[in-house]
N, C-alpha and C positions, 0 to 999 in steps of 0.2 A: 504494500500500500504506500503509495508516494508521501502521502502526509503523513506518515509516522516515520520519527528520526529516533537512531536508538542510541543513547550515551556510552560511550566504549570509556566509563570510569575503570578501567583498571591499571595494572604495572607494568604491562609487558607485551611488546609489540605481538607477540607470540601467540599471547590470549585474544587481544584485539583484531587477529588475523583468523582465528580460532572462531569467536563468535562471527565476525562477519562474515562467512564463510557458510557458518553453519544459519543465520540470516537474511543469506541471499533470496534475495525473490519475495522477500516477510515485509524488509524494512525498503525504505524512500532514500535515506540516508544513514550516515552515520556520525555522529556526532564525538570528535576527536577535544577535551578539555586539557586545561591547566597538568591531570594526573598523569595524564597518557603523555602529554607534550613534553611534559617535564623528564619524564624513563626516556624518553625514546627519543624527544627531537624531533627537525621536520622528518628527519628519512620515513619514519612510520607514516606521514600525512601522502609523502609521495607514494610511497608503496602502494596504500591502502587507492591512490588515486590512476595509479599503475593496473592496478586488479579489475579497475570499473565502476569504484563506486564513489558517488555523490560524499563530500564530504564536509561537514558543516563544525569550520575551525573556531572553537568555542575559547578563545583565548580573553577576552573584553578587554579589547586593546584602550589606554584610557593614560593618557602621556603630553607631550606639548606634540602640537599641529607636525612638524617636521618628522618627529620619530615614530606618530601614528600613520604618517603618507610614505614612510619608508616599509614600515611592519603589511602596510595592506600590499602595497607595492610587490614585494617580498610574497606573499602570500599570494597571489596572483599566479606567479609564476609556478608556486606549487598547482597550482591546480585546484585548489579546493572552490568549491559551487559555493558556498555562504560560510562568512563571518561574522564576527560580534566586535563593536566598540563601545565605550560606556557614554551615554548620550549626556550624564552628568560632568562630561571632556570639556562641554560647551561647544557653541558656532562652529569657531575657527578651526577644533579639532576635527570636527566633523563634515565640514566640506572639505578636510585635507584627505579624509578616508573616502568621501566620495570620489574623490578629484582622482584620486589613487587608482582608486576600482576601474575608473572610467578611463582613463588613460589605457587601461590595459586592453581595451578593446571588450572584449569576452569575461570584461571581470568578477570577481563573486558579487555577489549581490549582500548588503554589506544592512545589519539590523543591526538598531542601537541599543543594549538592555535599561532598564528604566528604572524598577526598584528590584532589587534581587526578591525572590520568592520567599526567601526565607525569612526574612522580613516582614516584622508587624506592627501596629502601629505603636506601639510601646516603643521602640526602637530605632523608627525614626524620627520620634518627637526627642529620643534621650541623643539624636545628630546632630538636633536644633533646625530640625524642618518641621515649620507648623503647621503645615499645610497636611490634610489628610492625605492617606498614602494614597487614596485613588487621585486625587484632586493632582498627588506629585505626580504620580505616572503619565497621567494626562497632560500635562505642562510639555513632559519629557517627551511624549510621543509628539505633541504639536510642534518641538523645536527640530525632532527627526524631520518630519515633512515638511517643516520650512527649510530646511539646508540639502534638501533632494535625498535623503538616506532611503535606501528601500523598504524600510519596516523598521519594526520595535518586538523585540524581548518581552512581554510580560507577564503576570499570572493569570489565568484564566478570568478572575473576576474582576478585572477591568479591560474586558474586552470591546466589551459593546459601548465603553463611554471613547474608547478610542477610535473605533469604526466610526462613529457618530462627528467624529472630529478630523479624521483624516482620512474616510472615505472606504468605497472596498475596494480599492485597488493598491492598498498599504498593506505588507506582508505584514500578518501577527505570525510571531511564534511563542509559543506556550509550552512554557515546561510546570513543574509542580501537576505531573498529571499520576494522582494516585486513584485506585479500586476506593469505592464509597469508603469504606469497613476500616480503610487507612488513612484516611485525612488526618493530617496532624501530626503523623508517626515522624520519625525521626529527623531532620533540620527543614523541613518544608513548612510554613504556616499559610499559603494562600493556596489553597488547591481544588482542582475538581479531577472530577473521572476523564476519562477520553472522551468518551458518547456528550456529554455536558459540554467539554470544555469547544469539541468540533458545534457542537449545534450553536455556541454563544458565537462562534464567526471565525476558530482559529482556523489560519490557512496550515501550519506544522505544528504536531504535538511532539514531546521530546521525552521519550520514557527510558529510564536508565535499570536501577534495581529491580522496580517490578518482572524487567526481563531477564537483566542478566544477572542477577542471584537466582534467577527460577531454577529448579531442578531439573526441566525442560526448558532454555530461555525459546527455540524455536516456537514449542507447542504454547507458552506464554503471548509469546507476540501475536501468534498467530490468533488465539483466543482473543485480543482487543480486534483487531482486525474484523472477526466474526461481529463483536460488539458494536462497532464501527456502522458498519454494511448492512445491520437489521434494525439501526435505530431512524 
């Protein structure tokens, strides 16, 4: 299923060659973060783009305007389909990421994250933003679409105030997507299910543990997919 990207959180190029592998044809993409980058490096990102598959470099690049138009730039060249930088960069940062993508011709297609999921409003009031967390995310998505970014990072439940503000032609992508029965569980606080989080307007949902701690991660993904398709 194209909209479903699955988090390759692990250590070792090995595993992450392992699960995608045993994922093919399941997932849309594969989502390479901070864990995996840090073991491995780009060589994994190329490999993994080497093999065929769509890769979505989950790094939230977030630095002065220069050393974010270099890292997209750089990344480009890898090959990976879609990026993250942090929309809380500002402006400047953020059309050097687009400038970056864009220059490359074919470049990833480059989403700003807003407020991390794990985040609640306790937390970002103890940052010194007064603003409600939906009210910030919405600030943040509106400043993506004034500087031409292709989308925004957020949690399922400020989806629809973003659509209503930037349109349906703005990539959402949505991670925090847990099974009802685990909302809450361990560092997520803004979450829905798949089925919920697709029907509020997400264009990628981005599922990690659910699938690959499953005991089956294929037979896992596979089973949202079903969820997916009959809702």
């Amino acid at each position: 299923m194209d909209q479903l990207l699955i988090a390759l959180d692990v250590d070792t190029a090995e595993r992450a060659f392992q699960l995608s592998d045993q994922l093919r044809g399941v997932a849309g993409g594969f989502k390479i973060g901070s864990q995996l980058f840090t073991a491995e490096g780009p060589t994994v990102v190329r490999r993994m783009t080497e093999r065929g598959h769509r890769i979505f470099l989950d790094l939230k690049y977030h630095d002065i305007p220069n050393t974010v138009h270099g890292a997209v730039r750089v990344a480009s060249e890898l090959g990976v389909w879609m990026l993250t930088v942090h929309a809380s960069g500002g402006r400047d940062m953020l059309e050097a990421a687009r400038d970056a993508s864009r220059k490359s011709g074919s470049g990833p297609l480059v989403v700003a994250v807003t407020v991390l999921t794990s985040l609640d409003q306790a937390t970002i009031t103890s940052l010194g933003i007064a603003r409600p967390v939906e009210e910030q995310v919405e600030v943040l998505a509106g400043l993506a679409k004034e500087t031409g970014i292709d989308g925004v990072v957020a949690s399922p439940l400020e989806i629809a105030k973003i659509r209503e503000r930037c349109g349906k032609n703005f990539t959402i992508v949505t991670p925090g997507i847990r099974p009802r029965a685990e909302r809450g569980v361990n560092d997520q606080a803004r979450t829905m299910s798949a089925v919920e989080a697709l029907e509020a307007g997400a264009n990628f949902l981005v599922v990690g543990r659910p699938i690959i701690e499953a005991a089956d991660p294929r037979a896992a993904a596979e089973a949202i997919c079903q969820q997916l398709a009959e809702s």
